[in-house]
N, C-alpha and C positions, 0 to 999 in steps of 0.2 A: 370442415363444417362444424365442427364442433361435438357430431356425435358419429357412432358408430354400435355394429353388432359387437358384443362384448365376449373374447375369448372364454372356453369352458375353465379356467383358471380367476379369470375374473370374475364369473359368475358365480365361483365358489365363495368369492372374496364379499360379492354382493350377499348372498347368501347368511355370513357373518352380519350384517349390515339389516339385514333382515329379524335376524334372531335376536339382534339385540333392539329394535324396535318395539320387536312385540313383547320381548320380557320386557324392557321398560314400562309400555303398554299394561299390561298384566301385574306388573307390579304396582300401579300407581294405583290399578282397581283394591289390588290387595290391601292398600292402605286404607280405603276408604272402606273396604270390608272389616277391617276392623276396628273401626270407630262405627258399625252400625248403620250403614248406608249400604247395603251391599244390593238391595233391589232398583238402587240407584241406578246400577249400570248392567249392559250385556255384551258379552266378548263378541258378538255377533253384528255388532252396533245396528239394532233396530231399537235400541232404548230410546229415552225422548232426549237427551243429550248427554254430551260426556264431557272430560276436560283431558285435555294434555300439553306437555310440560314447554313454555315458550322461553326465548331470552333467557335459555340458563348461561348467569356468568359462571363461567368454569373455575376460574380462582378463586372466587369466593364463596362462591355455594350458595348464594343467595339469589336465586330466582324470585321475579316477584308475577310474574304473567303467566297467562296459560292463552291457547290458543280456545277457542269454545264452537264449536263445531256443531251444528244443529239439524237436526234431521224428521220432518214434517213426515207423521206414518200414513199421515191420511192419501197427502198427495204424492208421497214418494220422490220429494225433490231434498235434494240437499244443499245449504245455503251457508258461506263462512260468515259468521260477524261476530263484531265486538274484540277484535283482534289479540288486542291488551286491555281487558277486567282485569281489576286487581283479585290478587288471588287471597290477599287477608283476612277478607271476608266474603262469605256465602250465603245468602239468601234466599227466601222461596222453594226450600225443599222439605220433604213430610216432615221430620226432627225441629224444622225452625230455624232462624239464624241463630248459626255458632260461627265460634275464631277456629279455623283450621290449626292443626300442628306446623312448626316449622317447617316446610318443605326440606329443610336440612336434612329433618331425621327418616324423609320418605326418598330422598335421594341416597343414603345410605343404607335404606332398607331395600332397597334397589339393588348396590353395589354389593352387598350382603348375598342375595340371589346369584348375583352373575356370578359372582369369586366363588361359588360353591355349586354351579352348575344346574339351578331351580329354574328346569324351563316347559313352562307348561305343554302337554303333547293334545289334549284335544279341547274340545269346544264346549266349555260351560253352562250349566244354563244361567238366567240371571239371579243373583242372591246364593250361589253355589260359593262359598270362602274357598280362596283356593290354598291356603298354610293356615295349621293351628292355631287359634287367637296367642297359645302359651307361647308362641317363637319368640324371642327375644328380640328388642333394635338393638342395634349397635347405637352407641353413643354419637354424637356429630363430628366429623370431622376427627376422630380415631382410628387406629388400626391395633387392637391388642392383641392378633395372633398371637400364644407362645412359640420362638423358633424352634424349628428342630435342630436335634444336636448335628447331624451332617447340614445343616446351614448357617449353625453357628461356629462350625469348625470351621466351615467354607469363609466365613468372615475374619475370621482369626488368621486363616493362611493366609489373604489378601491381604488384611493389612499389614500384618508384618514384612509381607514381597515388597508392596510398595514401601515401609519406611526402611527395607534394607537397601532395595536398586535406585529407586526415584524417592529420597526422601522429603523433596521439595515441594512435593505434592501435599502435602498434608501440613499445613501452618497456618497461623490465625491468616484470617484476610479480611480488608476492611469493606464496606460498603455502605457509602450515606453516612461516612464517619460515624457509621457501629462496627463495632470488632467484632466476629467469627473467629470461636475457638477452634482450633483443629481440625479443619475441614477440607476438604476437597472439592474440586469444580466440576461437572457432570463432564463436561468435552475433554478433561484431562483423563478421567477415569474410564472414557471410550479411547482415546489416544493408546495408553497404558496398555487397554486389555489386548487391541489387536497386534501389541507388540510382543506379546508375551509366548503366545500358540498359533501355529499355523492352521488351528480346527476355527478359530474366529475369522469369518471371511467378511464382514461389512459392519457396519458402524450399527447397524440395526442390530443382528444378531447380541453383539456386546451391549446393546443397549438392553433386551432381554434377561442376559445374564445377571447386569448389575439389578435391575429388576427384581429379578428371584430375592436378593440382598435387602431391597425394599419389602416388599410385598412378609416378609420375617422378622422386621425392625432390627435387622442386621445393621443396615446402612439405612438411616435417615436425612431427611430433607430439614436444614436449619429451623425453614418453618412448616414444620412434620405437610408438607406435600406427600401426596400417599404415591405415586409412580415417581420412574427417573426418568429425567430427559438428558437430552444430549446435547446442553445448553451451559451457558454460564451462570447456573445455579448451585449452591452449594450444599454438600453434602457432607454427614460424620459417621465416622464407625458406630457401634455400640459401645467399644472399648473404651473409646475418646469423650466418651457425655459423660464420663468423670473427671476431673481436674486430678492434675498429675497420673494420669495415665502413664504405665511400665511401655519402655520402650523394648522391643523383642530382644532376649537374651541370645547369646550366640549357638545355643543349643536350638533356641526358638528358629533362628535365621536357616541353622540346618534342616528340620525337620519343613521347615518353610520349602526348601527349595527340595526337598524330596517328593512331599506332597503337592506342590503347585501344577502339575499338569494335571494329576487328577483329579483337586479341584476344578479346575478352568473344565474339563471333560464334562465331568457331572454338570457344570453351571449350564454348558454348554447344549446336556439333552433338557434341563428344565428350562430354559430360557427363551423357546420360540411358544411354551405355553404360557408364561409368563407374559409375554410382551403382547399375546393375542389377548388376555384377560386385560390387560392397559389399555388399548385399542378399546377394546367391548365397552371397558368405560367409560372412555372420553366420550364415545360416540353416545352410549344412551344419555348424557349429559348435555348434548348438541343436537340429535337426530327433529329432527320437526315435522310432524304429519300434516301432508296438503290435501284437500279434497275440493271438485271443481266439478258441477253438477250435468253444467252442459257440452254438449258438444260444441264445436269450432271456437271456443275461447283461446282467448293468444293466452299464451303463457308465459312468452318473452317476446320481444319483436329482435331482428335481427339486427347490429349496431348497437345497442343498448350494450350497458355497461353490465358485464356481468356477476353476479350476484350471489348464486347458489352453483349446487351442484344436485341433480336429483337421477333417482331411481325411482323405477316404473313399478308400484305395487298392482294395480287393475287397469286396465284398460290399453289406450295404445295412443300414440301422439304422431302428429307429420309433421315432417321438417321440412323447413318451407324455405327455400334461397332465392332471393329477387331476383329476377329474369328466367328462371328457371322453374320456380314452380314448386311442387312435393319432389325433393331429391330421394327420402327415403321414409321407413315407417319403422316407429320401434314401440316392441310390445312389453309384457311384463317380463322385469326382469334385467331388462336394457338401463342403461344409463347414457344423460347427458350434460352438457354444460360445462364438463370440467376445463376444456381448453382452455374458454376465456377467462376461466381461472391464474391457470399456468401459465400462461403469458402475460397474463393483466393486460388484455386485448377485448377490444368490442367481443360483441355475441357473433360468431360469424354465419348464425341462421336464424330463421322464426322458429321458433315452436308451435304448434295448434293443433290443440282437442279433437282428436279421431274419431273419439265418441263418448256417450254421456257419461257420467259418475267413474272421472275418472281417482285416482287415487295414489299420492308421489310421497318420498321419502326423501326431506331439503336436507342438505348440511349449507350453510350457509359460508363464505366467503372466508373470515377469518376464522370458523373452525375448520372447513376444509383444509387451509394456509397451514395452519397449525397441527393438525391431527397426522394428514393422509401427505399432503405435498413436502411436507420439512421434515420428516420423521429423523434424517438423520441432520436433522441441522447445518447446514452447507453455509447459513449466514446469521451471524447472531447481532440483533440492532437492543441497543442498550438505549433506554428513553426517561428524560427525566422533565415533568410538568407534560406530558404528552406528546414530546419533540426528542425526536432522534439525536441523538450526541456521540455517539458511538458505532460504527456498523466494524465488525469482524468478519473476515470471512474464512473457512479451512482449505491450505493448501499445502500440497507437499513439502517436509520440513526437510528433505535429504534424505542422507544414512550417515546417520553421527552416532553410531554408540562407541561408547568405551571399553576399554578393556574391563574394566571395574563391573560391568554389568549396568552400569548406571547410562541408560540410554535417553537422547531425546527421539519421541513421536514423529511418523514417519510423516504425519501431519500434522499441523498445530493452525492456529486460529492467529491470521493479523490483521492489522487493523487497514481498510479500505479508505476509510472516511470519518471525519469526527468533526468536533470542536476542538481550537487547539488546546483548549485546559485539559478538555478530554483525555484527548491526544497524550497530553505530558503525563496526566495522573495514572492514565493504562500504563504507560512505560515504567514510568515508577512503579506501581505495584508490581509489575512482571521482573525487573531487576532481579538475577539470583547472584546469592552475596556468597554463594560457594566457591571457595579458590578452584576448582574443577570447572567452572560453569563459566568464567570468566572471560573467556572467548565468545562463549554461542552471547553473551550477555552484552558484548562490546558490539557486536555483530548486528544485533537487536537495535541499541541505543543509535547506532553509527547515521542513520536513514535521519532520526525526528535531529542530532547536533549537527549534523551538517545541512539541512533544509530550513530548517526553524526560519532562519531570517527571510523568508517569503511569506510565512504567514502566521508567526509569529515573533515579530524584533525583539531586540532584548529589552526595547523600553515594556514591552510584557512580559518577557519569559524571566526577566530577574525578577519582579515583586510576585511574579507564580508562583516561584521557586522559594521565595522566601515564605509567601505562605504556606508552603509543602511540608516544612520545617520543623515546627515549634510541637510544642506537647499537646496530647489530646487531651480533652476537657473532661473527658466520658472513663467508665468503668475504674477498675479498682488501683488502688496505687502500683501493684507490682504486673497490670497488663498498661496501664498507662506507660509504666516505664520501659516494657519490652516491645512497645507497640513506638515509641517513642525512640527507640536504641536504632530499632530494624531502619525503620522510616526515612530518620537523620543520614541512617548507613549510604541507604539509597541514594538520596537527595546529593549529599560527597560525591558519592561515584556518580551520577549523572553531572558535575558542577567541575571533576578532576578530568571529565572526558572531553567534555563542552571548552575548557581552559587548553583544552592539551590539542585540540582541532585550531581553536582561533588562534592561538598562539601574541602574534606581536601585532594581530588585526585586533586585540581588545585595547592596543594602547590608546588607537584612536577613539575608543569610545569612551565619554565618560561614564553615562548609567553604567558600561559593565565592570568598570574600575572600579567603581563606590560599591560596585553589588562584593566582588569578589573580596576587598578590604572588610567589610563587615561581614562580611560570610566567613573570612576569616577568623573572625574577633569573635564571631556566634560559636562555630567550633570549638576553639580553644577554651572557651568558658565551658562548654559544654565536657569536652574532653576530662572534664576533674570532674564530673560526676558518675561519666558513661568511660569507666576502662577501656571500652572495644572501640573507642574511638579517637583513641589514639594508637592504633595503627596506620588510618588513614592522612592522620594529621599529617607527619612529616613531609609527605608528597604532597598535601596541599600547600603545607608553608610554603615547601621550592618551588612550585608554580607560580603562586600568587608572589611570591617575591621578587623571582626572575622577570616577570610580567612588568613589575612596578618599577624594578631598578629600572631596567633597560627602556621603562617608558622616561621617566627621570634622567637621561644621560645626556650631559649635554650634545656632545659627538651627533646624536641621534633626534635629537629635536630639529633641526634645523640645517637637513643636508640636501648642500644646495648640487643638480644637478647641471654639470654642462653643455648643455645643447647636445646628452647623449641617447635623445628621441631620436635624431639623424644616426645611422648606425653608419655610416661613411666620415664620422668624427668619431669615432667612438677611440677613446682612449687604450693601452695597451692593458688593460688591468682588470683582475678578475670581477665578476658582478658581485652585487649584492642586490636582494631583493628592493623592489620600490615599493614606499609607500605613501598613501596618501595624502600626510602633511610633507613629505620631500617635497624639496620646492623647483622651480626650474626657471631657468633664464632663456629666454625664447624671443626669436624675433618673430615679429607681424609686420607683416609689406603692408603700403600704400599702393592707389594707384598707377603714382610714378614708378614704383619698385624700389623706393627708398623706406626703409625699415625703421622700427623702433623696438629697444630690449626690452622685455617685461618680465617682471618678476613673482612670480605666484605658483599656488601650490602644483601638484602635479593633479589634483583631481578637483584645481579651481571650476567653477561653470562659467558658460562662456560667457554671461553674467557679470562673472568676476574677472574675465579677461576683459571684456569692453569695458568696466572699471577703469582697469589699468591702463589698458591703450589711453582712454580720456585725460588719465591723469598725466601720461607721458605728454600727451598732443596737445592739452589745453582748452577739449574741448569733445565732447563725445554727442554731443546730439545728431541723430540719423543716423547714427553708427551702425553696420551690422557685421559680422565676421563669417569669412568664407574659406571654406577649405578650397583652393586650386591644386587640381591634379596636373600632369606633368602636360598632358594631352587637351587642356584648357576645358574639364568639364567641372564644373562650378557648384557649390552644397551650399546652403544658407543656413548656417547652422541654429539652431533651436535657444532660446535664453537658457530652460534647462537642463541643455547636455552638458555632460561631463567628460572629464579626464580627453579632450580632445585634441591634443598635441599626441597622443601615442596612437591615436586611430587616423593618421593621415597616412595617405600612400607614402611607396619609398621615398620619390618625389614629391612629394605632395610638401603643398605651403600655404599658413594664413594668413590671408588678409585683411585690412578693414578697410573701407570704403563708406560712405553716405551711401544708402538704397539707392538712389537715381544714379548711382555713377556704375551699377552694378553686372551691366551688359558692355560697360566699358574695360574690363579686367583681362591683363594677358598673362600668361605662366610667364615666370623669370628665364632668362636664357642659360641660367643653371640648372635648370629643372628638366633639361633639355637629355642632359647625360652627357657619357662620355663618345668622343670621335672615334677617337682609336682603342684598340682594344690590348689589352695586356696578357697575349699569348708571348709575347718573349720573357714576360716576365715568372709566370709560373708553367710555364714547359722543360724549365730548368728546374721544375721542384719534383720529386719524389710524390706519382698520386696517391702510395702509401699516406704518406707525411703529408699529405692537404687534407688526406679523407681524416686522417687522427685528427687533428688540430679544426678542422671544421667540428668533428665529433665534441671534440674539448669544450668547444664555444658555444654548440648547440645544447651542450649537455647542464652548462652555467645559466643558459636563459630559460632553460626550462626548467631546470632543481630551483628557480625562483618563482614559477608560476603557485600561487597559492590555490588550492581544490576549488574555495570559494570565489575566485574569479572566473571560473565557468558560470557558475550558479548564476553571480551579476550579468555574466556576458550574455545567457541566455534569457534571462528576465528582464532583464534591459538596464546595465549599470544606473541609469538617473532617477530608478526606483527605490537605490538602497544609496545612492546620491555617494558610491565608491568607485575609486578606482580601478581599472584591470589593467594598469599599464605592463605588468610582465606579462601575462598573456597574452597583449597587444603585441608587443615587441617578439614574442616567439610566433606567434602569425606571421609578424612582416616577413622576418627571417627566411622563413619557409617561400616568400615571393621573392627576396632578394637571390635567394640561390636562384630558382627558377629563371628570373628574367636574368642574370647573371650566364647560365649556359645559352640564354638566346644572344645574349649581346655580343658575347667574343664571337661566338661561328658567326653573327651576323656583320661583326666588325672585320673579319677577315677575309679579304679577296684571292686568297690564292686557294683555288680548290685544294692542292695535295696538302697547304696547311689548314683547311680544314677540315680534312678526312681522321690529320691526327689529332685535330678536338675534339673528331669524336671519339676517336678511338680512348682518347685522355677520360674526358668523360662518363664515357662507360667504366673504365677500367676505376673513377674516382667512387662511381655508383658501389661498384663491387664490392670495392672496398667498406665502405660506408654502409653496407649490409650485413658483413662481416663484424662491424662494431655496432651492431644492433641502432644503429643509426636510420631509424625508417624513416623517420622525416625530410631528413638531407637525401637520401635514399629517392624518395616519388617526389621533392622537388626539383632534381637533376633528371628524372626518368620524365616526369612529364614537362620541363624543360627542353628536353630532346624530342618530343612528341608535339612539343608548340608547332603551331601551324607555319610558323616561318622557317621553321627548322625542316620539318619533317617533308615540306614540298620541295626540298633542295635533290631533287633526282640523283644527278650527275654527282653527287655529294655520296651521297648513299649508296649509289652501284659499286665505287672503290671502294667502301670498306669492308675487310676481311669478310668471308664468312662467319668465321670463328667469334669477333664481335657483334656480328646480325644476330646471330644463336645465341650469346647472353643478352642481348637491348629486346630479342623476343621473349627470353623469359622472365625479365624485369615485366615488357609490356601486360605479362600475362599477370602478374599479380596488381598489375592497376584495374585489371578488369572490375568494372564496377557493377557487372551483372550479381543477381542473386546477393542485392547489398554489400559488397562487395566481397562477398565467402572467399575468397582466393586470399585474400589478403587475412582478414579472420582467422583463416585456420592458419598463415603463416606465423601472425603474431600469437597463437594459442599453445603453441610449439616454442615460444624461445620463451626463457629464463628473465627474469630482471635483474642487472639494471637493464632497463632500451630507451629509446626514448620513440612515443609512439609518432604515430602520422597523426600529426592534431588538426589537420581541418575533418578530416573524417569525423574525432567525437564530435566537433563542435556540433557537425553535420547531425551526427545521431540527436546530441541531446535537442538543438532547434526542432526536430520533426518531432522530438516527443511533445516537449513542451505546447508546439503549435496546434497538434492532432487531441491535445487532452486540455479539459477545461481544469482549473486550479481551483474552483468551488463548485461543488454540485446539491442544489438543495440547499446552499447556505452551508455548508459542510466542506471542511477540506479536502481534498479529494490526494490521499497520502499514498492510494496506489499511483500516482506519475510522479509524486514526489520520490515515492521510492526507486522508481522506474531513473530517475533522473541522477538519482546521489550515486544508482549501479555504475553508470556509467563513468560519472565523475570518478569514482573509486578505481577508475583502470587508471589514470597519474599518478595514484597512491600506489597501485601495484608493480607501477614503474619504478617507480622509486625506492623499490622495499628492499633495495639492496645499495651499498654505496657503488659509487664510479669509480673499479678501478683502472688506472691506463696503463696502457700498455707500457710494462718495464722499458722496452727494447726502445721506444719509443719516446718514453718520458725522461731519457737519459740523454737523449739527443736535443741540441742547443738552436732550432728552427724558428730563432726570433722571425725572421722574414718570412715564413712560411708562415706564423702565428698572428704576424700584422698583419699581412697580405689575407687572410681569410676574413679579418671581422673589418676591412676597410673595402668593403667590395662595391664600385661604382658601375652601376648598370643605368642602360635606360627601361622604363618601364612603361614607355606609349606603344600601344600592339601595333595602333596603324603604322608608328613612322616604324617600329621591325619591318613590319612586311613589305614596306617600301624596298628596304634597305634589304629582305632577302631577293624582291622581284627584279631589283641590279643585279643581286648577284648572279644569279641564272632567270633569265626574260623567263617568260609564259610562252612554250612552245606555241605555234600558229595550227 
């Protein structure tokens, strides 16, 4: 419902919530006590009216409302109006119209009271001054405490821990392109602390501690904010608001780490007093007094959006839930509302007036948000013109420290959501250009360079980048140039990582050619003024070079491919990767089944194949091209698909046809497969020596599959208008073995020969497990588990037991229950090279992508981006070692065994299988 009795813990906390009302209260009287009005008012409120403090902006201090609450002595009622008077001027009281003081200097005459514990204990009468008129204001918007020496020391130890273990915490950092000297960010200095001692148990506590550091001008707020948050704000030592600041000597760095726990200790007992006097403040800053004369007034209706948060100062309220009636009753003291806070969920009851002059204590919605519900910052959203650009959220970073003492945070802050400028400029600033850091750094970037082209192409992410660049316009010559040095550093290392992912995919593009040739030429220029940057150069020449020859060769401009989409022509010769200007020579049937060659790239659209067919034919109007599968089910393909010769079945063939001729199309009688099966021919081979050389071949089609051909395969290739043809072709593969174990057992009529296919089979499986061959592996296992196979009874009761006991423990890791955890935790156990089972990722990445929206809010939504590169990233972890083969194996000369694996002719129609297994053994009666 939204309310309840509140624990005697809560009520203490309500308690706090209280005292600081009425010191606010009392203190605002105090102010106007001493400007001479003090008959004005009574702490009793039977005076004729009063004011209190409305719409305080908290950031700025600049309230300009009061709420004005008026109370008729005659007739004892009390009535709100006038909600928002302005408070600049006052009129109509005994003194005259006068201009009020800044409300600044009465809001700090305030905070004054509470930091020093002036809280009045009993009941005034009216014109009673309640402090000396001599007390002093504080200035607006200062804090001069002098610190004490044990919290100046305490400042001195931290900083020097941090610039000896995490010295990367403390550097200029830029925001709205102004420079921050030497500072630090509130969520890194809560990170830090609870890394440090085991007495720091929560992000609040540390939050306390660094507090004490405030509240001493130890540690300040760039723009002297008087508390810390736990937020991406920035903060500096005292040591550091001088230019060239001593970096801690190694005497320093000793006495640092002697003293450092007793530090954190001490911080640690002043720090929950610390962080309650922060609290005390925000809140008298926010707290709003409601007063409501009569009884059964709503005070919220149920459904309504909620709004507030209150506490019950007099009287008592029912909560009222439709159909149900008064569920409960809450008196002074109680509180409600907060739910539909915390969920940002309707009101889920009414409220209504128990009885008359009642009397509530609001925090309203976004100070609540801000105060009580985020305290330790779980999400930090960055906004820029009043529009979200940024959301961060903290989540477990690992356990990554170093031997060195130089750890990263057991939590750190990433990004959920952005704009992609956003996106790129967060990553950029976070870049650490530590040779030590280089990893967690790579690690970082690896999510936004391999995603980017979803929702950011490079016709953006190169003129970003170039703006990212060049010198800043702002501050003095020698931060220009270090702010400029760092910047440039970054921008290389995100441009050397970005180059070293895409590899031979930037030849096709041109914008990233021209970007990478003058990003070149920008460096190199730059490199003769900035030393430190020519370290990076070298590696970028040999990228950017490598990139441009091998785009320029002729060999490689123009390699034409032979009709080796059909893997039953494939030639004896190792692969190389395809790519999307490779060209290829394809036939296209008509509907007599008489063909024509056509010549186009390999990631032409089908667009640019009925081009060509026209041009072959003389003639293309009503043309449309159809994928035919072996089993005559018919696809019309789309003008914008792509790369559509390597997404045909094994069998599979295109055609063109006129639309009306389109229900007249039959499969070729090629398409059909083969009759007989070729168990004489590899029963004679070594299933050692098939499972290797299968291995071999499996291992060539997939060391070609580039990471970013998931990415397109799962977004839809006609999006980024590329092709996936080696990941096409490592698919098939995976079908070709499959339907391959159904065709021979289903091609052979002699039961005891084909007990020993299976026997073969299994025994090829094993093997092909043993070579980390998962692929080849579950298409031979589920193969054997196809339905025309696996109803072969009489087949299955001859074979050994001893093969039933390994084709069950094979079947147990196809188990697909529980996501397929059987197989997970088998492949979490081997080593790389392997090569994995790839319709499984495809599988994962399709359900993420599908289950998760790709903008939210107009925001990119980089938590499924990240979600999706994770996975992509297991073909890289496959790969992160070479293939070596088997000595014993690679010495042996199994030409025939080597062709015989990659020329494999299957049929691939289920129904005519299971024809052809129900001859082999009828359907018992």
């Amino acid at each position: 419902t939204g309310v309840k009795r509140i624990t005697p813990f809560e009520k203490g906390l309500n308690m706090v919530f209280h005292e600081a009302y009425y010191s606010a209260l009392y203190l605002i009287m105090i102010y106007w006590g001493v400007i001479g009005v003090e008959a004005f008012f009574s702490v009793n409120f039977n005076s004729t009216e009063y004011y209190l403090s409305h719409s305080v902006s908290h950031d700025s201090y600049k309230p300009t409302y009061v709420t004005k609450v008026t109370r008729d002595v005659n007739t004892g009622n009390s009535r709100l109006r006038n909600s928002q008077e302005s408070l600049k001027l006052v009129s109509g009281l005994k003194s005259g119209p006068f201009l009020l003081k800044p409300l600044e200097e009465a809001h700090d005459h305030m905070l004054f009271c509470l930091f020093h514990g002036i809280f009045p204990t009993q009941e005034l009468n009216p014109g009673t001054p309640l402090i000396e008129p001599h007390v002093p204001l504080r200035p607006a918007n200062t804090i001069t405490k002098v610190p004490s020496e044990k919290i100046l020391r305490a400042g001195k130890i931290l900083r020097n821990a941090i610039l000896s273990r995490a010295p990367h915490m403390i550097r200029d950092r830029k925001y709205h392109l102004k420079t921050y000297r030497q500072c630090c960010v509130g969520t890194e200095l809560v990170d830090w602390m609870l890394q440090q001692t085991p007495c720091v148990h929560s992000r609040t506590q540390a939050v306390g501690m660094w507090q004490v550091l405030v509240e001493d001008s130890v540690l300040n707020h760039v723009d002297q904010e008087h508390h810390f948050q736990d937020k991406y704000l920035f903060y500096r030592f005292l040591d550091d608001e001088h230019e060239d600041a001593p970096l801690p000597t190694e005497e320093e760095k000793k006495e640092c780490d002697e003293e450092l726990q007793d530090t954190l200790l001490l911080l640690s007992q002043m720090g929950p007093d610390a962080h309650m006097r922060m609290v005390k403040r925000e809140l008298a800053g926010v707290l709003i007094f409601e007063s409501h004369a009569k009884g059964g007034t709503v005070l919220f209706n149920q459904g309504e959006e909620g709004t507030s948060w209150y506490i019950i100062l007099k009287g008592s309220v029912n909560v009222v839930i439709y159909g149900k009636g008064v569920v409960c009753t809450l008196h002074e003291g109680d509180d409600f509302g907060k739910l539909a806070l915390v969920n940002d969920a309707p009101r889920a009851a009414s409220i209504v007036l128990r009885e008359d002059n009642c009397h509530f204590l609001r925090v309203d919605k976004e100070d609540f948000n801000r105060i009580l519900r985020d305290v330790e910052a779980n999400t930090v959203r960055l906004k820029e013109h009043d529009q979200d650009v940024l959301v961060l959220e903290k989540v477990p970073a690992g356990n990554r420290a170093s031997n060195q003492g130089n750890s990263q945070p057991q939590q750190k802050y990433t990004v959920m959501s952005g704009t992609p400028e956003k996106i790129l400029e967060h990553f950029l600033e976070t870049i650490r250009l530590e040779p030590a850091l280089n990893e967690a750094t790579d690690s970082v970037l690896n999510d936004f360079v391999m995603m980017h082209c979803v929702f950011m192409p490079n016709t953006q992410l190169c003129p970003a980048l170039v703006a990212q660049y060049p010198f800043p316009s702002q501050g003095t010559e020698q931060e220009k140039m270090d702010y400029a040095l760092n910047n440039k550093r970054r921008v290389i290392r995100l441009v050397l990582q970005w180059a070293a992912m895409y590899g031979d995919v930037l030849q096709e593009d041109d914008v990233a050619m021209a970007f990478l040739e003058e990003f070149y030429v920008s460096v190199s220029d730059d490199a003769r003024m900035l030393a430190a940057l020519k370290e990076q150069l070298p590696e970028l020449e040999k990228i950017v070079k490598q990139i441009s020859e091998d785009a320029k060769a002729p060999q490689k401009k123009h390699k034409v491919l032979l009709q080796q989409f059909n893997t039953s022509d494939e030639r004896a010769q190792k692969r190389q990767p395809i790519r999307g200007s490779d060209e290829v020579l394809f036939k296209v049937y008509c509907m007599d089944h008489t063909y024509t060659t056509i010549r186009v790239p390999v990631a032409a659209s089908v667009k640019e194949v009925l081009s060509a067919v026209a041009d072959k034919l003389g003639s293309g109007e009503g043309l449309i091209i159809v994928k035919m599968s072996s089993g005559g089910e018919k696809v019309v393909l789309k003008p914008n698909d792509v790369s559509v010769f390597t997404t045909l079945t094994i069998n599979g063939r295109l055609f063109a046809c006129p639309r009306e001729q389109f229900d007249s199309l039959t499969p070729l009688p090629e398409q059909e497969g083969p009759t007989v099966g070729t168990m004489g021919t590899f029963e004679l081979m070594s299933s050692k020596d098939l499972a290797y050389q299968m291995t071999i071949y499996d291992w060539e089609l997939f060391n070609c599959v580039h990471e970013l051909e998931l990415i397109y395969h799962t977004f839809g290739r006609h999006h980024f208008k590329k092709t996936t043809a080696n990941l096409d072709l490592f698919l098939r593969r995976f079908n070709e073995i499959q339907y391959w174990v159904v065709t021979e057992i289903c091609l052979c009529s002699q039961p005891s020969k084909r007990v020993q296919l299976l026997k073969k089979f299994i025994k090829i499986a094993a093997h092909c497990k043993e070579y980390k061959n998962l692929n080849s592996f579950f298409a031979i296992v589920m193969g054997l588990s196809n339905v025309a196979v696996s109803r072969l009874a009489l087949t299955w009761e001859k074979l050994p037991s001893k093969f039933k006991k390994f084709y069950a423990e094979f079947e147990s890791l196809m188990d697909p229950s529980r996501n397929h955890r059987a197989y997970r935790l088998t492949v979490a156990k081997l080593d790389p090279p392997l090569i994995p089972f790839m319709p499984l990722l495809i599988k994962d990445m399709t359900f993420t992508h599908e289950g998760n929206k790709t903008f939210i809010d107009n925001l990119v939504n980089f938590e499924k981006m990240r979600m999706i590169a994770n996975t992509a990233r297991t073909v890289r972890y496959c790969r992160s070692q070479p293939f070596n083969p088997d000595a014993a194996q690679a010495n042996k000369n199994h030409q025939d065994v080597r062709s015989y694996v990659r020329q494999l002719n299957v049929i691939d129609n289920q129904r005519t299988l299971s024809q052809m297994s129900h001859r082999l053994e009828p359907r018992r009666p």
